[in-house]
C-alpha positions as CSV (number, residue, x, y, z in Angstrom):
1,X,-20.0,-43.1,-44.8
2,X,-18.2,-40.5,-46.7
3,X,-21.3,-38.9,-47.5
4,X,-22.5,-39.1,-43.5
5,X,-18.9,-37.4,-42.6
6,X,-19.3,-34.6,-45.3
7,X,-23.1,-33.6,-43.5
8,X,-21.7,-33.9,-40.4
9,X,-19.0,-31.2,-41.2
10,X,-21.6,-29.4,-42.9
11,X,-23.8,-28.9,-39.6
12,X,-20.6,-28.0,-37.4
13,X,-19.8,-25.4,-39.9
14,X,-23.9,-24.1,-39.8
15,X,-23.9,-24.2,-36.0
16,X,-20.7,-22.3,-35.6
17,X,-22.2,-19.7,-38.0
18,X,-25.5,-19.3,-36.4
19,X,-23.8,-19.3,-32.7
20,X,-21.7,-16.5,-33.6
21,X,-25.0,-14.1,-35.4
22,X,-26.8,-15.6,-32.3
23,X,-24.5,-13.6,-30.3
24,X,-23.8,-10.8,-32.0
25,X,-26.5,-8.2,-31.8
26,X,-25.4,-5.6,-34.5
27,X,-26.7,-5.5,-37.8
28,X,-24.9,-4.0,-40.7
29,X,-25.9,-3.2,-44.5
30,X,-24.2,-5.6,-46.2
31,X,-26.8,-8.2,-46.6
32,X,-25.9,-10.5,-44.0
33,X,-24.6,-10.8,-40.3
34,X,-20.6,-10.2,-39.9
35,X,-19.2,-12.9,-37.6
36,X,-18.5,-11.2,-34.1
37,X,-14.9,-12.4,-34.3
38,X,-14.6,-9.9,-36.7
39,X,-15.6,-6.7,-34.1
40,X,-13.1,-5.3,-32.5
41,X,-15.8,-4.2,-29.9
42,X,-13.7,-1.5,-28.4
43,X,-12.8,1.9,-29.6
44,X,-9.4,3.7,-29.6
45,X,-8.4,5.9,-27.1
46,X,-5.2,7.9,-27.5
47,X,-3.4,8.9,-24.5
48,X,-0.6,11.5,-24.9
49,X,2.3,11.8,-22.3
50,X,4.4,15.2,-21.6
51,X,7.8,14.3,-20.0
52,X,9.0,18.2,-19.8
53,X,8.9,18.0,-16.2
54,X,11.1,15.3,-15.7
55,X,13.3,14.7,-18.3
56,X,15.3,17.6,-16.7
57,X,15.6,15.5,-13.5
58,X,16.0,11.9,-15.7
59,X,15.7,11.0,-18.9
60,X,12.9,7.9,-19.2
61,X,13.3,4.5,-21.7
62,X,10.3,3.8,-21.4
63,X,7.2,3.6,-19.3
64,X,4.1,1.8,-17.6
65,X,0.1,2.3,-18.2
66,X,-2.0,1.1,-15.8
67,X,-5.5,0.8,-16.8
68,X,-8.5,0.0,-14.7
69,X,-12.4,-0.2,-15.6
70,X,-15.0,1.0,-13.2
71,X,-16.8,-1.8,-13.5
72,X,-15.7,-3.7,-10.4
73,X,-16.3,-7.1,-11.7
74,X,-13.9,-6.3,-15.0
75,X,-10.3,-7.0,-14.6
76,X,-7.5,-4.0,-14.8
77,X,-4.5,-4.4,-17.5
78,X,-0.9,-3.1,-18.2
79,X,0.9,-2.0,-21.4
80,X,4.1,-1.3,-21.5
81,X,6.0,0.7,-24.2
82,X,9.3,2.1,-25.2
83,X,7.4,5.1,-26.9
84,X,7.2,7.6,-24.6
85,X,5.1,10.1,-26.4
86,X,1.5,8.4,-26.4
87,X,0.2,5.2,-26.1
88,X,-3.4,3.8,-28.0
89,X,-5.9,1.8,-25.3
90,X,-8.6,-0.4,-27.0
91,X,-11.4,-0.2,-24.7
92,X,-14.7,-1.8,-24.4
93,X,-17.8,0.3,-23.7
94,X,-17.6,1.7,-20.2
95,X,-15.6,3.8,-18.0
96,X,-12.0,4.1,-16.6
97,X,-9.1,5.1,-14.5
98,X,-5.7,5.3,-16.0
99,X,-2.0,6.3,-14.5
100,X,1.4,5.8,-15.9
101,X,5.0,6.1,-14.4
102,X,8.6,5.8,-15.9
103,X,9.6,2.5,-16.5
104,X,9.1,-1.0,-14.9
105,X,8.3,-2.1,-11.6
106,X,11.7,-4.5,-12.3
107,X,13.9,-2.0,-13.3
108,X,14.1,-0.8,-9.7
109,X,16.1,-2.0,-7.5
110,X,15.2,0.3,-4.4
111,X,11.6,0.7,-4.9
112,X,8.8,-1.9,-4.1
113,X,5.5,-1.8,-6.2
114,X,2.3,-3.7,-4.3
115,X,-1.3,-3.7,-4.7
116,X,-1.4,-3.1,-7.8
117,X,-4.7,-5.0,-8.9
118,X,-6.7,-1.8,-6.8
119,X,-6.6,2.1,-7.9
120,X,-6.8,3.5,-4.8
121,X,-4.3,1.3,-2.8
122,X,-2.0,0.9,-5.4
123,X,1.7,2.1,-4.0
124,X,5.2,2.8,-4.5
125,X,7.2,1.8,-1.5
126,X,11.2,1.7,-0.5
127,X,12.9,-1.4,-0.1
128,X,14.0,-2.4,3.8
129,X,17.7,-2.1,3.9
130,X,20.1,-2.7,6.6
131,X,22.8,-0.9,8.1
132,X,25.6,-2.3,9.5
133,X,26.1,0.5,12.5
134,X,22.5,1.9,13.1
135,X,20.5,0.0,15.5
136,X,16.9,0.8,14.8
137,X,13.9,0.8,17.2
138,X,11.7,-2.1,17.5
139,X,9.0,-1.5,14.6
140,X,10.9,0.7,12.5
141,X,12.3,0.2,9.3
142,X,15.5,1.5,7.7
143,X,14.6,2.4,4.1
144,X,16.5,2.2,0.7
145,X,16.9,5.6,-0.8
146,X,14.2,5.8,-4.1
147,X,15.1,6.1,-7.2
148,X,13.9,8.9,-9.6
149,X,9.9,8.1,-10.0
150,X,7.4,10.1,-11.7
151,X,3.6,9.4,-12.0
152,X,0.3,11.1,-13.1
153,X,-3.2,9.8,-13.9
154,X,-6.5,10.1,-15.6
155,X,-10.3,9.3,-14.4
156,X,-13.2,8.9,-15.8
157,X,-12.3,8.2,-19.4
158,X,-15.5,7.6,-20.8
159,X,-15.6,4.9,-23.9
160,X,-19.3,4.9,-25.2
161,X,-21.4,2.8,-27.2
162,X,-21.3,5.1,-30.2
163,X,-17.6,5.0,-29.7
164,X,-17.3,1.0,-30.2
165,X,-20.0,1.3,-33.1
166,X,-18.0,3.9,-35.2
167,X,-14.9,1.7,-34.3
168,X,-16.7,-1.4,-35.7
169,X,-17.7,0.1,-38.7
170,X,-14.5,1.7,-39.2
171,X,-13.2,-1.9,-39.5
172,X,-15.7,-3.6,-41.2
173,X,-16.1,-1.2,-43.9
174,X,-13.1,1.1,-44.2
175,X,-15.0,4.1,-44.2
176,X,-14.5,6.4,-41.5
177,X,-17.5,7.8,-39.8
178,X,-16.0,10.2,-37.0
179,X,-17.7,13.9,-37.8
180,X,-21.1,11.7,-37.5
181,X,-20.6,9.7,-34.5
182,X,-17.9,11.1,-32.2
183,X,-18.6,11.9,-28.8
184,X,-18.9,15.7,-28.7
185,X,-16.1,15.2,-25.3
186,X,-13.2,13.8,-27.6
187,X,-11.3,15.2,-30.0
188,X,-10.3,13.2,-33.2
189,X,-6.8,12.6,-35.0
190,X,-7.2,10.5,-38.1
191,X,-4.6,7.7,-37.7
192,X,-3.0,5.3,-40.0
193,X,-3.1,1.9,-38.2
194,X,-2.5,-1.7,-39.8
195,X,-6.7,-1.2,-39.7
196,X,-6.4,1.4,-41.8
197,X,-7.6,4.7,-41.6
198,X,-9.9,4.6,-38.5
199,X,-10.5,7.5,-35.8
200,X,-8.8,7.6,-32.5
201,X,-9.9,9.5,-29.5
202,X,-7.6,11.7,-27.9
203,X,-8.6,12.1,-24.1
204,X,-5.4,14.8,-23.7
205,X,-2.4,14.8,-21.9
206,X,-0.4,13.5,-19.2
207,X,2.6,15.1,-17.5
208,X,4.2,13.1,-15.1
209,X,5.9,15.0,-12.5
210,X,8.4,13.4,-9.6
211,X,7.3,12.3,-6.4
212,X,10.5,12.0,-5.0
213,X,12.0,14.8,-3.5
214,X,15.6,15.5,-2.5
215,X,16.6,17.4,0.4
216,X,20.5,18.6,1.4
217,X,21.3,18.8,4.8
218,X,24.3,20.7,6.2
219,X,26.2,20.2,9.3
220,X,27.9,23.4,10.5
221,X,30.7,22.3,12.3
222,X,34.2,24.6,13.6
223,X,37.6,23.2,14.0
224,X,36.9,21.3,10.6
225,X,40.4,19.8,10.6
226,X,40.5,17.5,13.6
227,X,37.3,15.8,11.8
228,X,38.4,12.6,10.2
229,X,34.6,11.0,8.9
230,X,30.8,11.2,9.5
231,X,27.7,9.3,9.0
232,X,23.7,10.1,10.3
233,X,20.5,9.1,9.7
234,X,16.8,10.7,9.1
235,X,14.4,9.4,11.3
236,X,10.2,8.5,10.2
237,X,10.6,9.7,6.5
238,X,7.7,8.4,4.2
239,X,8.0,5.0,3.4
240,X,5.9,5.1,0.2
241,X,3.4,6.5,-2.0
242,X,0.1,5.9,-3.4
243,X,0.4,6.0,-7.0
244,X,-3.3,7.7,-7.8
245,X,-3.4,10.5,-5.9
246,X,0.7,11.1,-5.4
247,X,-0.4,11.6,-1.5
248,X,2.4,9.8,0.9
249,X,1.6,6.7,3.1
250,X,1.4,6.8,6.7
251,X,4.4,4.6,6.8
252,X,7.7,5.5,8.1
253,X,11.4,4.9,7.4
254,X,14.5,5.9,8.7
255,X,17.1,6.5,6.0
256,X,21.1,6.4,6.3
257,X,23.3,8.9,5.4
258,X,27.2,7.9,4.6
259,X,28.4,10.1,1.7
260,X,29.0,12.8,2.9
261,X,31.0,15.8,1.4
262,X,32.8,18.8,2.9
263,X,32.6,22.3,2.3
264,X,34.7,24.9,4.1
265,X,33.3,28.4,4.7
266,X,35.3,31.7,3.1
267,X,37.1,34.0,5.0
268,X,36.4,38.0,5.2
269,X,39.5,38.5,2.5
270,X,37.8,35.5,0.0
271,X,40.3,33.0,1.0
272,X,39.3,29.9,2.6
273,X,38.8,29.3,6.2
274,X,39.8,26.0,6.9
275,X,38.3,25.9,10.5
276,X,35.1,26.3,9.8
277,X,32.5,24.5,7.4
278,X,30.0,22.3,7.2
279,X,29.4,18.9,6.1
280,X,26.7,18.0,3.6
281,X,24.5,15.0,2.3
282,X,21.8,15.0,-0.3
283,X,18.7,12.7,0.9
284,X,16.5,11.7,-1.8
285,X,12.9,10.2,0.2
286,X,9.2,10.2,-0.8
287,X,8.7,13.0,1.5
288,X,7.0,13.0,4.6
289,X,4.6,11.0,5.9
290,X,0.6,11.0,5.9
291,X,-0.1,13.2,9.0
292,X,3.3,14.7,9.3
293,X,3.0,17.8,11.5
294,X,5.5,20.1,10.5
295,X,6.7,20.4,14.3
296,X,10.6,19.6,15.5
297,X,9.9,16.3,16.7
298,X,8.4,14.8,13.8
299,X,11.9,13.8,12.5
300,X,15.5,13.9,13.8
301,X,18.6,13.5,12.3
302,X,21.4,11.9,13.9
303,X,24.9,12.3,13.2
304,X,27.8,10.5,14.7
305,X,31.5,12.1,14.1
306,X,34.6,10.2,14.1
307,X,37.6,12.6,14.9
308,X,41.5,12.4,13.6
309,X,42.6,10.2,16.6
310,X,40.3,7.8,15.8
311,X,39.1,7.3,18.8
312,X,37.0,10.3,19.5
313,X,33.7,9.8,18.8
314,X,30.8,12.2,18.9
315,X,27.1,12.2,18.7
316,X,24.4,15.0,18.6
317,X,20.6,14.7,17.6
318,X,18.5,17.3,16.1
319,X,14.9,17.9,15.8
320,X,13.8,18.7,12.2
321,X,10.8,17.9,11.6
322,X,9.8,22.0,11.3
323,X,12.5,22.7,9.1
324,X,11.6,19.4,6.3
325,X,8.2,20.8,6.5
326,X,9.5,22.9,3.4
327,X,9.9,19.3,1.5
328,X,6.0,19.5,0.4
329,X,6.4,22.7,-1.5
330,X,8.7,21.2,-4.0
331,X,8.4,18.8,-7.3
332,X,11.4,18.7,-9.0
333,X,10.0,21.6,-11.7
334,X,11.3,24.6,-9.9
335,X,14.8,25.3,-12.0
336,X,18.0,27.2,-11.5
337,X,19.8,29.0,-14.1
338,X,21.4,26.3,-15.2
339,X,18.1,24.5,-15.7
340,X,18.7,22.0,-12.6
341,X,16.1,21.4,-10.5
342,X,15.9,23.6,-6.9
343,X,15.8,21.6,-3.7
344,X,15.1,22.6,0.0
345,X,18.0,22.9,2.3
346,X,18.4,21.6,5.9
347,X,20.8,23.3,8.0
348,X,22.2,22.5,11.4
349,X,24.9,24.1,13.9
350,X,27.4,21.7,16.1
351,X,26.7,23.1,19.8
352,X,30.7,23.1,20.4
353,X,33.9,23.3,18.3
354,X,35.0,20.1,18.0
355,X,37.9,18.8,20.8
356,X,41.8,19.4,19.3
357,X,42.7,16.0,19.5
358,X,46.2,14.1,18.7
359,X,45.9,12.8,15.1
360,X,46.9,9.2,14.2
361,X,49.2,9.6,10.9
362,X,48.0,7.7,8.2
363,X,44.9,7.1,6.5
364,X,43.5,4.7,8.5
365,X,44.5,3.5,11.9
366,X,43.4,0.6,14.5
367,X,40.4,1.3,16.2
368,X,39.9,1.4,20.5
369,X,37.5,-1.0,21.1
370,X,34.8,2.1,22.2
371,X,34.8,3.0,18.3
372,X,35.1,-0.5,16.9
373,X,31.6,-0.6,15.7
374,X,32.5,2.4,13.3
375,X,33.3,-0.3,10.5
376,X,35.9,-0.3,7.9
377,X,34.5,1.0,4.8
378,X,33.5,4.2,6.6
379,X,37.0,5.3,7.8
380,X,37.8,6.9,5.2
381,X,39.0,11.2,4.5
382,X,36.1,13.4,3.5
383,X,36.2,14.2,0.0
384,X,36.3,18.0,-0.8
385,X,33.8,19.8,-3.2
């Protein structure tokens, strides 16, 4: 019985052998037929990333790779890594798409990632928020302000079958064969891996750049002092992006503005004029829309004003749609002395001074019931810059 067992075991062991050479068609010199569980089948591909044209804008801990084959019918993958200089892909035979962004999809908390299993579609899109005084239209969305994103991408990285064979052989034998098998396309960085020394294909560099934008818009105002608080709101923003091609949906948003700041305007002696001045609100978006036409009516901002009696309350719409055209022809990389990134500016002119009402001492005050959708945490002084 003993004896039946041991032949038994034997064949197992013979037919696992023989299924393994059975499907491994490469033949090496060493006088027999390396188990395929032994191939890597896949060569090395290095991809570099440049964060110069961000870190100025945020500093990343770490970022995402997507990686999708060509081949429709093999699956795409994602690494994720804390080094944020380069990253090593072990590809299979075939060609490939590639993009990587700063961070996580679940480190943000005001940005939705979806579609992410196709290259094309895949997008980066604002979270719906709600506001406790705008009232939006029916089909619109009010949209979270993004966080800092920034994305680039590779195509048509080409892993050949001379690739995976010097791979292979680098691994099996030790020896490395680049200068006789390396595609003439890639260049080649000897590496010390826990393979040992074995080539790596450097397909270049990535520099991620941000697709959000920031805008600040300015509300010239006169009679600054009988203005007690403000809030507004940007009208069909772009609600996402796709993340290949960095081109902005066709969705829109409408975004709220509440923190706003003051800033008074200087008198012909230097000094400053304390009647006149504007209020100002930095929006950070995705941009403008797929099929945005740069004309007035493309986007308004509304701004509602709250004056000293708490009671007054105004409201005035603009049309500047024309005027965040500028948005497209920034990226975050044009700098200031100071190294900070430059921004468009939005600026807008009150038709009227504002009424010299009777203020209500005190920083806060009861509300008439014609202001008392205002809400609380709004009523508050403007802070001066």
């Amino acid at each position: 019985m003993r004896r039946c067992n041991n032949i038994l075991t034997s064949l197992i062991i013979s037919l696992i052998i023989l299924t393994s050479a059975v499907s491994c068609n490469k033949e090496y010199d060493f006088g027999f037929k390396d188990l395929c569980f032994y191939h890597p089948h896949t060569a090395p591909v290095n991809v570099n990333v440049d964060w110069s044209q961000f870190r100025h804008i945020e500093q990343p801990t770490g970022m995402t790779v997507f990686v999708w084959p060509e081949d429709p019918e093999e699956e795409n993958f994602r690494l994720i890594t804390h080094n944020l200089s380069s990253i090593t892909l072990d590809l299979e035979a075939g060609n490939y798409d590639a993009f990587v962004y700063n961070q996580t999809e679940s480190e943000y908390a005001t940005i939705e990632f979806h579609n992410l299993d196709d290259y094309e579609l895949a997008e980066a899109r604002v979270r719906e928020t709600k506001s406790d005084w705008y009232t939006k239209l029916p089909d619109t969305k009010v949209g979270s302000e993004p966080e800092w994103l920034a994305m680039d991408c590779v195509e048509g990285i080409e892993v050949t079958e001379d690739m995976v064979t010097v791979a292979e052989e680098e691994y099996l034998a030790g020896i490395p064969e680049a200068e006789k098998h390396h595609d003439h396309r890639y260049s080649q960085d000897q590496k010390k891996t826990k393979d040992g020394t074995k080539s790596v294909y450097d397909i270049g560099t990535l520099v991620p750049k941000s697709i959000i934008k920031n805008v600040d818009l300015y509300v010239h105002l006169e009679n600054m002092p009988f203005l007690r608080s403000s809030r507004g709101a940007v009208s069909d923003m772009a609600e996402g992006c796709y993340i290949a091609s960095q081109k902005t949906t066709p969705g829109r948003v409408t975004h709220t503005l509440e923190s706003w700041k003051v800033e008074y305007e200087l008198d012909e002696n230097g000094g400053v004029n304390m009647m006149k001045g504007a209020i100002k609100v930095s929006l950070s978006t995705f941009g403008l829309p797929a099929g945005h036409a740069g004309q007035p009516a493309d986007n308004t901002l509304l701004i509602k004003l709250l004056l000293v009696d708490n009671q007054t309350l105004l409201q005035q719409e603009f049309l500047i749609g024309d005027q965040l055209a500028k948005l497209n022809d920034y990226d975050g990389t044009q700098l200031d002395e100071n190294g900070d990134p430059i921004w468009p500016e939005i600026h807008v002119y009150w038709p009227e001074p504002l009424p010299e009402v009777e203020p209500v001492g005190g920083g806060g005050g009861s509300f008439d019931i014609g202001v008392g959708d205002w809400g609380d945490e709004i009523i508050t002084e403007l802070p001066l810059m």
